[in-house]
N, C-alpha and C positions, 0 to 999 in steps of 0.2 A: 530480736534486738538484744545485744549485750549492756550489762550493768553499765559499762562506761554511757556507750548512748541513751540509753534510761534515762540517765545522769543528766546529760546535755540537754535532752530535749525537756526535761523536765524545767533546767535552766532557764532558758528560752521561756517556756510558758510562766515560768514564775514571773521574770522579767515583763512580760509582756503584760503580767495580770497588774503588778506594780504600776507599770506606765498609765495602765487605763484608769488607774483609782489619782493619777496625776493629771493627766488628759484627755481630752477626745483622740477614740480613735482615729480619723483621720487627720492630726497633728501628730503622730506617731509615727517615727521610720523608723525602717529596717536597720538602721545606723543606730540607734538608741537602743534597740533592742539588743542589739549585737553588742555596746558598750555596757550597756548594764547585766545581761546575762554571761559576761568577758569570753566570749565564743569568737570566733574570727568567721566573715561573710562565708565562705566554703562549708564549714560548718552549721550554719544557718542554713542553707540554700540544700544541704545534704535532709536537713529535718523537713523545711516546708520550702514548698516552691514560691509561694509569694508570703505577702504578710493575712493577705485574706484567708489562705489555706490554715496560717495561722487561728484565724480567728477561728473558723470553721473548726478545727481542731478542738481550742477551747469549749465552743459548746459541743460537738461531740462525748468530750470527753465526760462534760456532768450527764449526758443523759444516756452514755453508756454505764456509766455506776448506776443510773437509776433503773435502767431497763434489767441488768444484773443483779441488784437488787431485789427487782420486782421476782425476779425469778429462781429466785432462792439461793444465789449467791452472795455467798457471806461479805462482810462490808464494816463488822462491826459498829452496826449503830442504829439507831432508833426503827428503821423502817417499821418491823412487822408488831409493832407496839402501837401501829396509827389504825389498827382493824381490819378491813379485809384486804387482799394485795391489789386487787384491782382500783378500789379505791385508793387504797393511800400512795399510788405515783402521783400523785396529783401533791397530795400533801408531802410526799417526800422529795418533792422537786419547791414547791413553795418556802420550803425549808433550808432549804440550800437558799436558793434565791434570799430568801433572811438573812441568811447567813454571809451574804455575799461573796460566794465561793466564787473567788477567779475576779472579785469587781467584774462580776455580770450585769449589776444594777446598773453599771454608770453605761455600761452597752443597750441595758435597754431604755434607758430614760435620755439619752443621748437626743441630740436631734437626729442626728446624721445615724440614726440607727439601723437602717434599710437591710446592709449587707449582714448583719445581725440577726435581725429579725426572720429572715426569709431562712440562717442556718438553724434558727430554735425553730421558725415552725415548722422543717423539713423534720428534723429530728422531732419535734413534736408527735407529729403523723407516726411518726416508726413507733414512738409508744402507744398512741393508741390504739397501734393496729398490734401490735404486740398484747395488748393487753384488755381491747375489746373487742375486735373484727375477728382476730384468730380463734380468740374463746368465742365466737360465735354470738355476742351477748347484745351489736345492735341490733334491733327489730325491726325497724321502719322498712319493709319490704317494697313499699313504693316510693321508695328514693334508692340511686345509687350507694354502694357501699363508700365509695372514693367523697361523695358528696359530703354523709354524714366526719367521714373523719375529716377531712375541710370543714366542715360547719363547728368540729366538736373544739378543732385547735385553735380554729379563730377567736372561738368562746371565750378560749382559756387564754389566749394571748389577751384580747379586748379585758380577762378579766385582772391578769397581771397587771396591765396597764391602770388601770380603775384603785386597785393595789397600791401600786406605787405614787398615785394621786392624790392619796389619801394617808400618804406617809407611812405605808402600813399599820395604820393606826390598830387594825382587826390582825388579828393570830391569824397565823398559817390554817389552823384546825377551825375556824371561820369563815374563812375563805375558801376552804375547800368543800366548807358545807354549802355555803352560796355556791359557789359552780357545778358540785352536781345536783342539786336540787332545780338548774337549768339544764343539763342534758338527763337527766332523770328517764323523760319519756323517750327519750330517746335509743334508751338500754331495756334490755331482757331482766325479767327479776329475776334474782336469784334467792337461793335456797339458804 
């Protein structure tokens, strides 16, 4: 992809992130997006095939930083100051989520959050299989692998949710001690 497309698509997502700290997603068209990003539909339609690939897009895009991150790609900024790397995806995605990079909150706090939901816990799963099934680090050997990462993202989803409940009243670095101190048993110790 050339700087000019970079450019555009990037447009696009800014626009879009804009819209959603204005409205719900599904009050959002393709029209809006296209006048506030000043793209013409061709142009749109060359970057994502619907508005949903859009969205998809968006959270791909945080938890490709964070998986790149995790894995030693530089990014300039706090990660590896949060303790070990496997642990702090967690807290370096909580952090963003603070941060509200992209107006993600308003996607997950939304009612109509479903199509949302289902792209962070897809991507969810890829982190922790990136970051604990490939290191080999769950233990529960009488349960499926695919189970545990299901059980581990729902955690973390249920625990976001509980989070945001609570106005994030607790720090990112509180929140990420309550959550693995519930899959705890669930992981290999490490050294």
């Amino acid at each position: 992809m050339d700087r000019r497309q970079k450019k555009t698509r990037e447009a696009i997502l800014q626009a879009f992130a804009e819209l959603l700290s204005e409205k719900n997603y599904h009050q959002i068209t393709v029209q809006e997006i296209i006048d506030a990003a000043d793209v013409g539909r061709t142009t749109f339609y060359a970057h994502f095939e619907t508005k949903d690939f859009l969205l998809k897009e968006l959270c791909e895009e945080l938890f490709n930083h964070i998986i790149d991150t995790a894995m030693g790609l530089p990014h300039g900024h706090y990660h590896y100051s949060c303790g070990s790397a496997a642990d702090s995806v967690f807290l370096h995605l909580l952090r963003h989520l603070q941060e509200n990079d992209r107006n993600v909150l308003g996607l997950l706090s939304s009612q109509n959050n479903e199509i949302f939901l289902r792209y962070f816990k897809s991507n969810l799963k890829k982190l922790i299989v990136t970051q604990y099934a490939d290191k080999g680090l769950l233990k529960n050997s009488k349960l499926p692998e695919a189970y545990l990462v299901n059980h581990i993202s729902s955690s973390f989803v249920e625990t976001v949710d509980w989070w945001l409940s609570e106005k994030m009243k607790e720090p990112p670095e509180t929140v990420t001690e309550l959550f693995l101190g519930v899959i705890e048993p669930l992981l290999e110790e490490r050294a």
